[in-house]
mmCIF file as gemmi writes it, N, C-alpha and C atoms, coordinates in Angstrom:
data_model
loop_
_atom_site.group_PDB
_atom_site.id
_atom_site.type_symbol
_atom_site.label_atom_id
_atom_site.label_alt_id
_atom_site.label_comp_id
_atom_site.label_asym_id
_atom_site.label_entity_id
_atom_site.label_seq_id
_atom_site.pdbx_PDB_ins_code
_atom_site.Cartn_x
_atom_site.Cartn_y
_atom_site.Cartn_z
_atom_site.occupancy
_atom_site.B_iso_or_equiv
_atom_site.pdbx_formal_charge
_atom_site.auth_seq_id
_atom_site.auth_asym_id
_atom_site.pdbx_PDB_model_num
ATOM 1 N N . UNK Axp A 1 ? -12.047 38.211 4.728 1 0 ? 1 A 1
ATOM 2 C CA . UNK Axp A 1 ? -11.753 37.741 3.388 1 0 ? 1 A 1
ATOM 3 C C . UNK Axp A 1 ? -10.993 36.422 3.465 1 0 ? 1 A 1
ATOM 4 N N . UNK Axp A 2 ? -11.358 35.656 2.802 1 0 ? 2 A 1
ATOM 5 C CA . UNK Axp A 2 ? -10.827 34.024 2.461 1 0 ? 2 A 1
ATOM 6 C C . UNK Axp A 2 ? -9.557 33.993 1.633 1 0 ? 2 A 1
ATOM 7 N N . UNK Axp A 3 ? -8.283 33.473 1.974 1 0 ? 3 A 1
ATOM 8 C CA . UNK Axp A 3 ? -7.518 33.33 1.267 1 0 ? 3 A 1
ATOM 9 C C . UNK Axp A 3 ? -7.14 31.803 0.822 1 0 ? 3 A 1
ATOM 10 N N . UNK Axp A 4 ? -6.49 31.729 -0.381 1 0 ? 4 A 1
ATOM 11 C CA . UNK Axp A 4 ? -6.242 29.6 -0.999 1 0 ? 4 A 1
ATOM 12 C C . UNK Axp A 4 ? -4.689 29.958 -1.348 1 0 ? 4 A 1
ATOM 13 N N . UNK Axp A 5 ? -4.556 28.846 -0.766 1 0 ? 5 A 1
ATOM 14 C CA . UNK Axp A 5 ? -3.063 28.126 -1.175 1 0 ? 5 A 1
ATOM 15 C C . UNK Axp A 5 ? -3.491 26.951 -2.009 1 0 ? 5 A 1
ATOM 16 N N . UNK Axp A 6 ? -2.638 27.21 -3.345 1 0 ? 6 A 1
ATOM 17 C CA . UNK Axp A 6 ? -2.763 25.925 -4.386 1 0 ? 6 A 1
ATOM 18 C C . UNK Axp A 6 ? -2.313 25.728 -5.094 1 0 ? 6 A 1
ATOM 19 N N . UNK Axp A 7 ? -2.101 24.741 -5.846 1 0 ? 7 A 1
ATOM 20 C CA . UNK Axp A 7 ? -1.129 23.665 -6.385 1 0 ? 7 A 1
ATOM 21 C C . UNK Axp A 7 ? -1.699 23.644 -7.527 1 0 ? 7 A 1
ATOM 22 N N . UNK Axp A 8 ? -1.333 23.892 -8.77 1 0 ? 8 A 1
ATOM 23 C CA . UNK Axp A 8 ? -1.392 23.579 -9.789 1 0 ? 8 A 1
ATOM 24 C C . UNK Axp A 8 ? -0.662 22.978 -11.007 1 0 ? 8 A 1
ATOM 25 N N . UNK Axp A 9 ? -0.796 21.943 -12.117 1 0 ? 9 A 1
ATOM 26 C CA . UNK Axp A 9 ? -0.292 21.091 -12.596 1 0 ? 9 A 1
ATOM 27 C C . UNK Axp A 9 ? -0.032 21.19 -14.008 1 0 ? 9 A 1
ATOM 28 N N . UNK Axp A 10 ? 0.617 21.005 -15.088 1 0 ? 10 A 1
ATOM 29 C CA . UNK Axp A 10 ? 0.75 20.812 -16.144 1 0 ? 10 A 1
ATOM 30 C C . UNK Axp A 10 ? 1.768 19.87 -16.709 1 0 ? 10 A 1
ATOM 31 N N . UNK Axp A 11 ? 1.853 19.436 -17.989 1 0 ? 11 A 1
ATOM 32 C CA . UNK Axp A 11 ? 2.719 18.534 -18.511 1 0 ? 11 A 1
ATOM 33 C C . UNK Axp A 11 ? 3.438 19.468 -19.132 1 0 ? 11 A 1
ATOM 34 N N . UNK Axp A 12 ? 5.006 18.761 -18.383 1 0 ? 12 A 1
ATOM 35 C CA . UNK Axp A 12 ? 6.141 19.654 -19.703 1 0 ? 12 A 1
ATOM 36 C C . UNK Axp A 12 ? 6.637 18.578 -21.127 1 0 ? 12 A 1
ATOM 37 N N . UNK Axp A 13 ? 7.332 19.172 -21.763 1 0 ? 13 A 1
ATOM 38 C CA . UNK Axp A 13 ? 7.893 18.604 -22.913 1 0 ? 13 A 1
ATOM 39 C C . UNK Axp A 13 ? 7.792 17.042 -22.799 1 0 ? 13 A 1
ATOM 40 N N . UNK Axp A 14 ? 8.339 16.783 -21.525 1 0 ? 14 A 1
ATOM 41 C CA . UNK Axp A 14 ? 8.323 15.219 -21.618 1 0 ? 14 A 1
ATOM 42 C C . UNK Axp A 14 ? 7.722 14.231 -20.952 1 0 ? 14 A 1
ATOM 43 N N . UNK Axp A 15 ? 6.207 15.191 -21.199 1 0 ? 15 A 1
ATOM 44 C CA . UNK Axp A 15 ? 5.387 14.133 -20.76 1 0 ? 15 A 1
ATOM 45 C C . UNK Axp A 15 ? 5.204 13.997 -18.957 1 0 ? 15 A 1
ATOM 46 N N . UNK Axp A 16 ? 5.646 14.75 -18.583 1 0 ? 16 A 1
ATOM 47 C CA . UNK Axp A 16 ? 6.17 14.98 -16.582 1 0 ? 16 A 1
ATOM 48 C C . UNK Axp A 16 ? 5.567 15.926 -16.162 1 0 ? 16 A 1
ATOM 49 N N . UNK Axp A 17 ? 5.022 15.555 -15.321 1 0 ? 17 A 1
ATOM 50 C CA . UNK Axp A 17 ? 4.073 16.671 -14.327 1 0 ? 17 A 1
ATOM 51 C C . UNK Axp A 17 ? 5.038 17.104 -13.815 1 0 ? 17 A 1
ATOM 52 N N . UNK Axp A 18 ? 4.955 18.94 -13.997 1 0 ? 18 A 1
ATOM 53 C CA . UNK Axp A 18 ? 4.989 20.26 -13.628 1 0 ? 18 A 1
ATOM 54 C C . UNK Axp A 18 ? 4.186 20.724 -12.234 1 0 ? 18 A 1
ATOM 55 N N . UNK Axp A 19 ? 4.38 21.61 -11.383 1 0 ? 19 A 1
ATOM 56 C CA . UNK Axp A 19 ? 3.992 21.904 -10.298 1 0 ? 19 A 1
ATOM 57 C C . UNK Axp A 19 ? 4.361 23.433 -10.181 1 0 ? 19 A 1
ATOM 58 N N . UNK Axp A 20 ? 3.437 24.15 -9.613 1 0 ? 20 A 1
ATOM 59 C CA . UNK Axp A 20 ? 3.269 25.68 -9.455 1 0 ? 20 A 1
ATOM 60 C C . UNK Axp A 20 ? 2.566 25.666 -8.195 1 0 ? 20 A 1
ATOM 61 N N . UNK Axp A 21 ? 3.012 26.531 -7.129 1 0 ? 21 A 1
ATOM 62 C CA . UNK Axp A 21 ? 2.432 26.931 -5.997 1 0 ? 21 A 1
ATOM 63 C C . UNK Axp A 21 ? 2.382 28.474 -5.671 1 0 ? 21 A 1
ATOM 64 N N . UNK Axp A 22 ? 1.027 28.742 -5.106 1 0 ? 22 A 1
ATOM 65 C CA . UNK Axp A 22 ? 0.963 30.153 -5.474 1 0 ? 22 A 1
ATOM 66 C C . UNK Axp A 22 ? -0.029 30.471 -4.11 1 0 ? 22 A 1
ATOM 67 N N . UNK Axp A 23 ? -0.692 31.819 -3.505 1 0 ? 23 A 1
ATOM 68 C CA . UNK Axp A 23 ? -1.711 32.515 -3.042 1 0 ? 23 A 1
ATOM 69 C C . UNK Axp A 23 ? -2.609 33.123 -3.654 1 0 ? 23 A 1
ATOM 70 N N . UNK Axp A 24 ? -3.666 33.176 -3.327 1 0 ? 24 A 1
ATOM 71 C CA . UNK Axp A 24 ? -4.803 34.187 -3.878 1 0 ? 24 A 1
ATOM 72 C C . UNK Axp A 24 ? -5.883 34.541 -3.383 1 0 ? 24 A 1
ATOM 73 N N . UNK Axp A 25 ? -7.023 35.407 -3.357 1 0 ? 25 A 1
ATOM 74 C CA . UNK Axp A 25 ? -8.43 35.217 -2.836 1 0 ? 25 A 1
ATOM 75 C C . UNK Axp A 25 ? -9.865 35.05 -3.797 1 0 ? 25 A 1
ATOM 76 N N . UNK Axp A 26 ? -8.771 34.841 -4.897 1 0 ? 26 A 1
ATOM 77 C CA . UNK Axp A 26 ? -10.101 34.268 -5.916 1 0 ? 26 A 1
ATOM 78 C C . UNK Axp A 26 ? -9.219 33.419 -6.94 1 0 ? 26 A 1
ATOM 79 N N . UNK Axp A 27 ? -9.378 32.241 -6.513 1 0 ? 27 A 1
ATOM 80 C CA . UNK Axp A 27 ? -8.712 30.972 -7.192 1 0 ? 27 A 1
ATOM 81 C C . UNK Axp A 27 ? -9.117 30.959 -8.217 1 0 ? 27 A 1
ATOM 82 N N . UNK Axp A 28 ? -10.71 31.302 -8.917 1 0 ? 28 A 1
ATOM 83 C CA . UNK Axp A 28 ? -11.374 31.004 -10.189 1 0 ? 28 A 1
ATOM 84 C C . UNK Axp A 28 ? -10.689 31.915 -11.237 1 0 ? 28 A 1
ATOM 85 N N . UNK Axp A 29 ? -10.44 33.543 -10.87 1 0 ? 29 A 1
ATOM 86 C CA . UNK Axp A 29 ? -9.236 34.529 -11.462 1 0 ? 29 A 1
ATOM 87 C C . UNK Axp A 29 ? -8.089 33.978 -11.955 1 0 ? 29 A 1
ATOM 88 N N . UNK Axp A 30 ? -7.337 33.475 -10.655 1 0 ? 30 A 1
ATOM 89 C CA . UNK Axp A 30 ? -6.001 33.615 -11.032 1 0 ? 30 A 1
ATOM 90 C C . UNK Axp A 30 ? -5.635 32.194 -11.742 1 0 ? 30 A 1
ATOM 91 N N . UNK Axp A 31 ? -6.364 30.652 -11.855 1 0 ? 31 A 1
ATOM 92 C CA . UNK Axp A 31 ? -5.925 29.835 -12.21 1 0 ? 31 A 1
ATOM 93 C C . UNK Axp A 31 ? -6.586 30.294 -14.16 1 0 ? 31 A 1
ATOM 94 N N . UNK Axp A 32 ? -7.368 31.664 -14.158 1 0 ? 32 A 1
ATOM 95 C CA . UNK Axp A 32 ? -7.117 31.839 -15.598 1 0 ? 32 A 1
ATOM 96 C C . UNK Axp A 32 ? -6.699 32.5 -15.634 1 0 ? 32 A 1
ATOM 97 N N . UNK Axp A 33 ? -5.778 33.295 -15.263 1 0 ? 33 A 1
ATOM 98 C CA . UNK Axp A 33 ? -4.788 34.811 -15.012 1 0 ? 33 A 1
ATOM 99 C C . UNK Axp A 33 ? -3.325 33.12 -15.637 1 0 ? 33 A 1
ATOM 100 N N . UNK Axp A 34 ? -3.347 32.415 -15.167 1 0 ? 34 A 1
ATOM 101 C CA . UNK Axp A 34 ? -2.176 31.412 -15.43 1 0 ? 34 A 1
ATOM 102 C C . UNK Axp A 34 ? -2.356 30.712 -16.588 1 0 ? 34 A 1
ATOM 103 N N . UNK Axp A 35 ? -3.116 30.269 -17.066 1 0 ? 35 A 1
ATOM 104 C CA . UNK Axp A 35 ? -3.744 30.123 -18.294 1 0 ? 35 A 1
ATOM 105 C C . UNK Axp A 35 ? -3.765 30.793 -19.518 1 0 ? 35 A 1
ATOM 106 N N . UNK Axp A 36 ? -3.868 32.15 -19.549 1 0 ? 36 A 1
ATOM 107 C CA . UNK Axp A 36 ? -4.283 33.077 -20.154 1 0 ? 36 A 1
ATOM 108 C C . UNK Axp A 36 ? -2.512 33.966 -20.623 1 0 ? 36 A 1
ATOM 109 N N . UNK Axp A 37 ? -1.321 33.32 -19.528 1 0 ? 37 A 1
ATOM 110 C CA . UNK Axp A 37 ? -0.397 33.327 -19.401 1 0 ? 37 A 1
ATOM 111 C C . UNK Axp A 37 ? -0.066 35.106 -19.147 1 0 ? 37 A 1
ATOM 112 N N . UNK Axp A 38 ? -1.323 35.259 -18.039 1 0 ? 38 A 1
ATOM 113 C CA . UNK Axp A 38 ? -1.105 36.433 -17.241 1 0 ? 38 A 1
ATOM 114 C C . UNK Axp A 38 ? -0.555 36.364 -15.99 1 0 ? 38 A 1
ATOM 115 N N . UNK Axp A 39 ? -0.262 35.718 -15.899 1 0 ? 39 A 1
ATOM 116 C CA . UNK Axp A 39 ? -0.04 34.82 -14.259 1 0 ? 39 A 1
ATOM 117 C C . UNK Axp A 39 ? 1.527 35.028 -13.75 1 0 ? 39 A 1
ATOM 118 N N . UNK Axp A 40 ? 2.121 34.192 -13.18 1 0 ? 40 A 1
ATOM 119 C CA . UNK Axp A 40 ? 3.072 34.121 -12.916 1 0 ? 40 A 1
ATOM 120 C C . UNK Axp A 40 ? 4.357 34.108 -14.203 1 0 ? 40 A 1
ATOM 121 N N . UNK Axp A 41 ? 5.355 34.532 -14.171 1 0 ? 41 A 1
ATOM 122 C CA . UNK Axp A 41 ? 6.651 34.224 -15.354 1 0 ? 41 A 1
ATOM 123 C C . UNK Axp A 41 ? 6.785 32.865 -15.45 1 0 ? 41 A 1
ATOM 124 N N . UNK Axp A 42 ? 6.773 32.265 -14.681 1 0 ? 42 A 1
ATOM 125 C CA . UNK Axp A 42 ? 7.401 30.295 -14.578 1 0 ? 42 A 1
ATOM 126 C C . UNK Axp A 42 ? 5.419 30.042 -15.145 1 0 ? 42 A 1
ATOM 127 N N . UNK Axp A 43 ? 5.041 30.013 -15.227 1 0 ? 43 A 1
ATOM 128 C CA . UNK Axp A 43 ? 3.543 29.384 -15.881 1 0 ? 43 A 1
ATOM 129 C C . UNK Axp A 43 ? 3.172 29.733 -17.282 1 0 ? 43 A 1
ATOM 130 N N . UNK Axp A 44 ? 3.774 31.293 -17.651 1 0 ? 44 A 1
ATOM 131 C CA . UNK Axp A 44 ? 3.507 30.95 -18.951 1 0 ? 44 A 1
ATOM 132 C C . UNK Axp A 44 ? 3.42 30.663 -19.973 1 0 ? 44 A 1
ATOM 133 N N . UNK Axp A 45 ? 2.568 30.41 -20.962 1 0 ? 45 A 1
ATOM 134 C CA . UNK Axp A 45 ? 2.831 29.034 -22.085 1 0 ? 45 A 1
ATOM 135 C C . UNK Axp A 45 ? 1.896 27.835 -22.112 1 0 ? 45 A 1
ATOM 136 N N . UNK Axp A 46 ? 1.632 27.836 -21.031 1 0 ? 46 A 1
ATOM 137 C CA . UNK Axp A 46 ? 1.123 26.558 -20.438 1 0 ? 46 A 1
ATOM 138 C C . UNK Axp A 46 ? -0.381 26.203 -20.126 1 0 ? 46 A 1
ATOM 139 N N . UNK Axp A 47 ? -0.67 24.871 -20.124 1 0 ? 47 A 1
ATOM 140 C CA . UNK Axp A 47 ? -2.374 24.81 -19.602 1 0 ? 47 A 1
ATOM 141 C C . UNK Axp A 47 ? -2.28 24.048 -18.144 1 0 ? 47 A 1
ATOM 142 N N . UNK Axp A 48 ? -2.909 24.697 -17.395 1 0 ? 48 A 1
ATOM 143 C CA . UNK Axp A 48 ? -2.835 24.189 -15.862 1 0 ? 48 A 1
ATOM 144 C C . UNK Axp A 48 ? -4.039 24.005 -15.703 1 0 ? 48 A 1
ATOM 145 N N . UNK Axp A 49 ? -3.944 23.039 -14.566 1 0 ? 49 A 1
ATOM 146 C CA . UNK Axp A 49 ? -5.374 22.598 -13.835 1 0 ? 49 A 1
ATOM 147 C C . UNK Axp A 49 ? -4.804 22.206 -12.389 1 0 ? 49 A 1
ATOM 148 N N . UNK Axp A 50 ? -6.248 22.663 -11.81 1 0 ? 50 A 1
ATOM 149 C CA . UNK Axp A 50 ? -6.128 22.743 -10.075 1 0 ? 50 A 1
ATOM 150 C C . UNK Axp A 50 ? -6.135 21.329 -9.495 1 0 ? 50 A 1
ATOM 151 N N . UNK Axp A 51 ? -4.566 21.328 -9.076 1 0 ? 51 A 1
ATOM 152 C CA . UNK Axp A 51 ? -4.406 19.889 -8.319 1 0 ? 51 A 1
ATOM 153 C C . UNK Axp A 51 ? -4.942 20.273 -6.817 1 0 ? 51 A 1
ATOM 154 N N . UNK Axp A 52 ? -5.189 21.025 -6.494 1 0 ? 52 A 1
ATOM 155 C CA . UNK Axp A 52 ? -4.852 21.309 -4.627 1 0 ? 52 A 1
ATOM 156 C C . UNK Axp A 52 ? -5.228 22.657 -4.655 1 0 ? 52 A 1
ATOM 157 N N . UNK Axp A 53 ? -6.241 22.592 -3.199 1 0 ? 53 A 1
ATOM 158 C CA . UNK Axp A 53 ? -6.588 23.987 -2.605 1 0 ? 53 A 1
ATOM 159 C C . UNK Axp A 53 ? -6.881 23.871 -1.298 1 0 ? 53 A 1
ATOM 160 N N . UNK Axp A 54 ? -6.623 25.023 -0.683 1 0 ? 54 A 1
ATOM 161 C CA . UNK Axp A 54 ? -6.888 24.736 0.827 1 0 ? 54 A 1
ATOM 162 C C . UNK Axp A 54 ? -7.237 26.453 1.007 1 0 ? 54 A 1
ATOM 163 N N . UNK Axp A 55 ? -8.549 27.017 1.653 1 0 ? 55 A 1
ATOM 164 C CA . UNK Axp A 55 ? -8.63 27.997 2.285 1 0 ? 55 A 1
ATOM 165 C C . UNK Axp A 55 ? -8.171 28.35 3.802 1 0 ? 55 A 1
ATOM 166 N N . UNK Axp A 56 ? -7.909 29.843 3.791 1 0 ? 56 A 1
ATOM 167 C CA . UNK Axp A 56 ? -7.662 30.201 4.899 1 0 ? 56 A 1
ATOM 168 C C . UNK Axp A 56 ? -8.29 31.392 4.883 1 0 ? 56 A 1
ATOM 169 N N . UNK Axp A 57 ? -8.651 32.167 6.494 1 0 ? 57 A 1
ATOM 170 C CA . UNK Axp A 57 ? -9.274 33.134 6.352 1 0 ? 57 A 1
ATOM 171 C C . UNK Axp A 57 ? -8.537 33.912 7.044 1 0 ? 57 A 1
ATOM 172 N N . UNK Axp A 58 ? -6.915 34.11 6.771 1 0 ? 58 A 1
ATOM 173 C CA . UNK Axp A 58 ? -5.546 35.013 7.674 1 0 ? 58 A 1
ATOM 174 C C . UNK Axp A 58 ? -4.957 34.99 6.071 1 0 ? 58 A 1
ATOM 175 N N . UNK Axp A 59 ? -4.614 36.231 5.726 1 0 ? 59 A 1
ATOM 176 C CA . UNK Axp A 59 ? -3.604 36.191 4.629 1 0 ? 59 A 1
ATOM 177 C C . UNK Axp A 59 ? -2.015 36.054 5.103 1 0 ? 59 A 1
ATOM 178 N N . UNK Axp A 60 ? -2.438 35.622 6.209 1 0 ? 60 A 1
ATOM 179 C CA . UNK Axp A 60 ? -0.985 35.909 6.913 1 0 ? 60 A 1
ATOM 180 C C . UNK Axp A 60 ? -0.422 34.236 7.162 1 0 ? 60 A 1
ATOM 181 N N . UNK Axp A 61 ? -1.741 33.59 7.526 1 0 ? 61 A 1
ATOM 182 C CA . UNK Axp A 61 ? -1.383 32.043 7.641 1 0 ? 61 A 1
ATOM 183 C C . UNK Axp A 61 ? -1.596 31.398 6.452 1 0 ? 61 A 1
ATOM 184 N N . UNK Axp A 62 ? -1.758 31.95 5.389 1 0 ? 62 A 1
ATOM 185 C CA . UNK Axp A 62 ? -1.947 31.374 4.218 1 0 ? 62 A 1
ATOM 186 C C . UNK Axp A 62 ? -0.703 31.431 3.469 1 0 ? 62 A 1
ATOM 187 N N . UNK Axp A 63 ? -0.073 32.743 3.488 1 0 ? 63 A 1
ATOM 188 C CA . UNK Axp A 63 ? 1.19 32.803 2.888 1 0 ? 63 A 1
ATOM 189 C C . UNK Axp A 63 ? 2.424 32.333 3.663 1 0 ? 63 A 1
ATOM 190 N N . UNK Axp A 64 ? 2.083 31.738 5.287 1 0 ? 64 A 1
ATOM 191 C CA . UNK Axp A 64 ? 3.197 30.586 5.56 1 0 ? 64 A 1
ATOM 192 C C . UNK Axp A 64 ? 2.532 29.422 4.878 1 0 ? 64 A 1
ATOM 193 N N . UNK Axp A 65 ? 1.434 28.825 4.808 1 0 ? 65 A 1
ATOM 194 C CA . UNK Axp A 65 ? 1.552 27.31 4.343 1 0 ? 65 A 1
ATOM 195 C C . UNK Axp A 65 ? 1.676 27.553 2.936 1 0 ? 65 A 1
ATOM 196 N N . UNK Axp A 66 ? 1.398 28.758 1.714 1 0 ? 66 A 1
ATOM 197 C CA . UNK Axp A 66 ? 2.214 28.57 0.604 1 0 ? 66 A 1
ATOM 198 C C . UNK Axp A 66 ? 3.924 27.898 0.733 1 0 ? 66 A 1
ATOM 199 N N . UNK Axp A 67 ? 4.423 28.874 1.621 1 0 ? 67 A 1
ATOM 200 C CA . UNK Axp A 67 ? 5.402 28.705 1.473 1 0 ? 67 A 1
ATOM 201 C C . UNK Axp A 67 ? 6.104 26.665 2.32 1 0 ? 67 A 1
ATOM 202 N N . UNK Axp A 68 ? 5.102 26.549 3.143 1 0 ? 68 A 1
ATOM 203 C CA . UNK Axp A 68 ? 5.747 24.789 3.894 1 0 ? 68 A 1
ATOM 204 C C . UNK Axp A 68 ? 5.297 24.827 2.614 1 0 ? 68 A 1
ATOM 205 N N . UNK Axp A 69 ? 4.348 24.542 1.814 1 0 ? 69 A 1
ATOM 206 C CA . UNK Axp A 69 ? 4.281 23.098 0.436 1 0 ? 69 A 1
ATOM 207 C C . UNK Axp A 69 ? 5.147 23.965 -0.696 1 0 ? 69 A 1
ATOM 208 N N . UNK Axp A 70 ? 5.59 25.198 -0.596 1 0 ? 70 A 1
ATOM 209 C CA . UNK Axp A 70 ? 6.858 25.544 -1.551 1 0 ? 70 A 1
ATOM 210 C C . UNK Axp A 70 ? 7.698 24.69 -1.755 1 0 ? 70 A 1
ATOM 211 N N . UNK Axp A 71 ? 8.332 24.13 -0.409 1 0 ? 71 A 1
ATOM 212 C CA . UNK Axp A 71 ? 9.632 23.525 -0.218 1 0 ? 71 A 1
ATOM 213 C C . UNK Axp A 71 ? 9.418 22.448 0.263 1 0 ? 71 A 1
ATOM 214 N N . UNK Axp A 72 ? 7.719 21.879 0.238 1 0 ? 72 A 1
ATOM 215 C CA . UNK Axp A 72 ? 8.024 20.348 0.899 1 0 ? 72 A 1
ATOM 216 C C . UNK Axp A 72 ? 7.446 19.326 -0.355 1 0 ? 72 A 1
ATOM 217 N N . UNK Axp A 73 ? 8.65 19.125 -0.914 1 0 ? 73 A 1
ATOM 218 C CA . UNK Axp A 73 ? 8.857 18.363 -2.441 1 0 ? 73 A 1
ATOM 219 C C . UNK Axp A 73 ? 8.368 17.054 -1.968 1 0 ? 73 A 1
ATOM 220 N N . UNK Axp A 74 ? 8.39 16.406 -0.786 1 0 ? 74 A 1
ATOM 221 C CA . UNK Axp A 74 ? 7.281 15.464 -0.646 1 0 ? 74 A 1
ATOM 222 C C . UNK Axp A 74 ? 5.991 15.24 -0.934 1 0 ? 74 A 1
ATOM 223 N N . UNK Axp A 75 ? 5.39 16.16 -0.702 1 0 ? 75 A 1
ATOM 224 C CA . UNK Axp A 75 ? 3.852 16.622 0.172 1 0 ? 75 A 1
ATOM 225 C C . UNK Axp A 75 ? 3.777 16.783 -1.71 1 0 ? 75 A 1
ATOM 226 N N . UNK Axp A 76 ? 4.365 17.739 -1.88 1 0 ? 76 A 1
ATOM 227 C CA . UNK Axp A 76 ? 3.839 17.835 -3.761 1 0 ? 76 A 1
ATOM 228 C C . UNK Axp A 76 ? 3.913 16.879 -4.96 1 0 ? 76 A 1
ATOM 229 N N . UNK Axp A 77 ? 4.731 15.935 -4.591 1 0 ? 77 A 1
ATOM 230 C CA . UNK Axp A 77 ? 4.754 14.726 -5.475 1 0 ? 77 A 1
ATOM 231 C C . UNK Axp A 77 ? 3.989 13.885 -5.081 1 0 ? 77 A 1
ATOM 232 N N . UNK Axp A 78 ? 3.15 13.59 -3.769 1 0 ? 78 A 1
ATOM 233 C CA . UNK Axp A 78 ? 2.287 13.263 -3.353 1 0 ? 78 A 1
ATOM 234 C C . UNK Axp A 78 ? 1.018 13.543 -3.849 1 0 ? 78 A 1
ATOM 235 N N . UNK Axp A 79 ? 0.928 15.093 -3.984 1 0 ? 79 A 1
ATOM 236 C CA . UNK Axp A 79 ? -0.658 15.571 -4.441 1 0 ? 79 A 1
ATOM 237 C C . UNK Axp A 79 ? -0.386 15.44 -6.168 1 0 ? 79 A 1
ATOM 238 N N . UNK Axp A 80 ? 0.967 15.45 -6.78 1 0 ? 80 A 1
ATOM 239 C CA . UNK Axp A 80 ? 0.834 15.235 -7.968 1 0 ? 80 A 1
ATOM 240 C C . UNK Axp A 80 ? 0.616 13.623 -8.588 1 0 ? 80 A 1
ATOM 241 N N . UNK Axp A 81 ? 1.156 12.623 -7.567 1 0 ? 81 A 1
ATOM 242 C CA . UNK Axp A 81 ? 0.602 11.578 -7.877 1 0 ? 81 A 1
ATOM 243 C C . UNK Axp A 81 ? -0.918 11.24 -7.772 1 0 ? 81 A 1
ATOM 244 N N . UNK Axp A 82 ? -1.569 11.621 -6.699 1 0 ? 82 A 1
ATOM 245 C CA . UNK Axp A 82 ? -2.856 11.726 -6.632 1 0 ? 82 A 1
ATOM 246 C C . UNK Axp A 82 ? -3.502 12.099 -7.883 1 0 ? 82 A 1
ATOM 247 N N . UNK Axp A 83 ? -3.119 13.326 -8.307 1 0 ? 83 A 1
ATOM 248 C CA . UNK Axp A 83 ? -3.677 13.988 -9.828 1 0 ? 83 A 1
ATOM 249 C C . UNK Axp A 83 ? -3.358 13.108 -10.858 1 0 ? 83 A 1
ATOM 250 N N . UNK Axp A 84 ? -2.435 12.874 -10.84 1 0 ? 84 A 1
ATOM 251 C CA . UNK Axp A 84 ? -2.105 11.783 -11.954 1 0 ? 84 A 1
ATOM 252 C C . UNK Axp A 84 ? -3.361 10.438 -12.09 1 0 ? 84 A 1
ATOM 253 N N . UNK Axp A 85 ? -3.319 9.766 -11.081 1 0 ? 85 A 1
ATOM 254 C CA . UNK Axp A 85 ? -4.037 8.524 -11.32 1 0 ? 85 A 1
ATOM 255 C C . UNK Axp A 85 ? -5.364 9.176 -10.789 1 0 ? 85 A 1
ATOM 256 N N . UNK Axp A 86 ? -6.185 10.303 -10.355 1 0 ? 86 A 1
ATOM 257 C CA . UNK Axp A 86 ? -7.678 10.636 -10.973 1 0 ? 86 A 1
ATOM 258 C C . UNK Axp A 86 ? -7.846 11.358 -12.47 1 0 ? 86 A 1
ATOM 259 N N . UNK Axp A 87 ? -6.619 11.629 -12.745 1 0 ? 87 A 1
ATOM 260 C CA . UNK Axp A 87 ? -6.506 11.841 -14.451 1 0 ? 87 A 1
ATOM 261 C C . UNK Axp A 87 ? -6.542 10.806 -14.981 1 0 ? 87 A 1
ATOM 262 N N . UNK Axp A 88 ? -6.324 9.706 -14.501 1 0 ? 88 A 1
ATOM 263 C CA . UNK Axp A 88 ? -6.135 8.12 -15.47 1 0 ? 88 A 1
ATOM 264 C C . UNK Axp A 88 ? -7.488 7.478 -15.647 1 0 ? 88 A 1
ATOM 265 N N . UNK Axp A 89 ? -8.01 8.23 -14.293 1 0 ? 89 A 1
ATOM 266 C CA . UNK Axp A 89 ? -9.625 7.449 -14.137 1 0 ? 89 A 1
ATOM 267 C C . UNK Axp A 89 ? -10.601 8.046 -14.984 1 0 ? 89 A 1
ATOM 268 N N . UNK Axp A 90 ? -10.235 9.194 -14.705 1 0 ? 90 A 1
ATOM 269 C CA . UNK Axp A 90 ? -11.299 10.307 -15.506 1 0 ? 90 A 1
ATOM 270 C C . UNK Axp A 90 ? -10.992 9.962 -17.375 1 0 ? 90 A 1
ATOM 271 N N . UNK Axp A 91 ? -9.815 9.951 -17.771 1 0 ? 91 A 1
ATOM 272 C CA . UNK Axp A 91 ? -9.96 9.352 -19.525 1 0 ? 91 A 1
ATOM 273 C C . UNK Axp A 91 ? -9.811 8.405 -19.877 1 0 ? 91 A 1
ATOM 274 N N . UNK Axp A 92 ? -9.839 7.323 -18.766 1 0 ? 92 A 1
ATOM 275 C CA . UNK Axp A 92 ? -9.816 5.757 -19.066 1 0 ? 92 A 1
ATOM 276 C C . UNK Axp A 92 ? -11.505 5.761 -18.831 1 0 ? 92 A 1
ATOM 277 N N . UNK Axp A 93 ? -12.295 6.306 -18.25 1 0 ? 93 A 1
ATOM 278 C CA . UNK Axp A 93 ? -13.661 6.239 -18.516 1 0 ? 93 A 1
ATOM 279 C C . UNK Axp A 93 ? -14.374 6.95 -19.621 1 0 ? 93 A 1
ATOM 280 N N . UNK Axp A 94 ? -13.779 7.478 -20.517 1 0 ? 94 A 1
ATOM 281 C CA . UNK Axp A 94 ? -14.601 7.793 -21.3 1 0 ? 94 A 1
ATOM 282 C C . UNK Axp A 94 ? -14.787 7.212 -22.976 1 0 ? 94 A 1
């Protein structure tokens, strides 16, 4: 069985990307389990979209690299800047 570590994004009150990191083995579920504001306590309310995924096929090595991009506030302002400016591209083209 395949497990994902991933990063997901939303805008809070002021306009500032939000960040949620989580495990699962069916990403398509749970990023509407978060949505649906079945999800996690800190997500709900909110509309998220998938900044970041990475499979693994160890639930065991998946829930250490949840946890390195838990705490590596680099690495996530990184993938949230990324999201940011292919969000700029994607509604500045339409």
């Amino acid at each position: 069985m395949s497990y994902f570590v991933y990063l997901i994004i939303t805008k809070n009150k002021k306009n500032l990307l939000t960040s949620y990191v989580g495990y699962t083995n069916n990403l398509k579920k749970r990023l509407n389990l978060h949505n649906n504001s079945k999800g996690a306590k800190f997500t709900k309310g909110r509309f998220w979209k998938l900044a970041y995924s990475k499979r693994y096929e160890s639930k065991n090595i998946a829930l250490k690299e949840e946890y390195k991009l838990k705490v590596n506030y680099k690495l996530r302002n990184e993938i949230k800047k990324k999201f940011k400016k292919n969000e700029n591209i994607c509604t500045s083209s339409i």
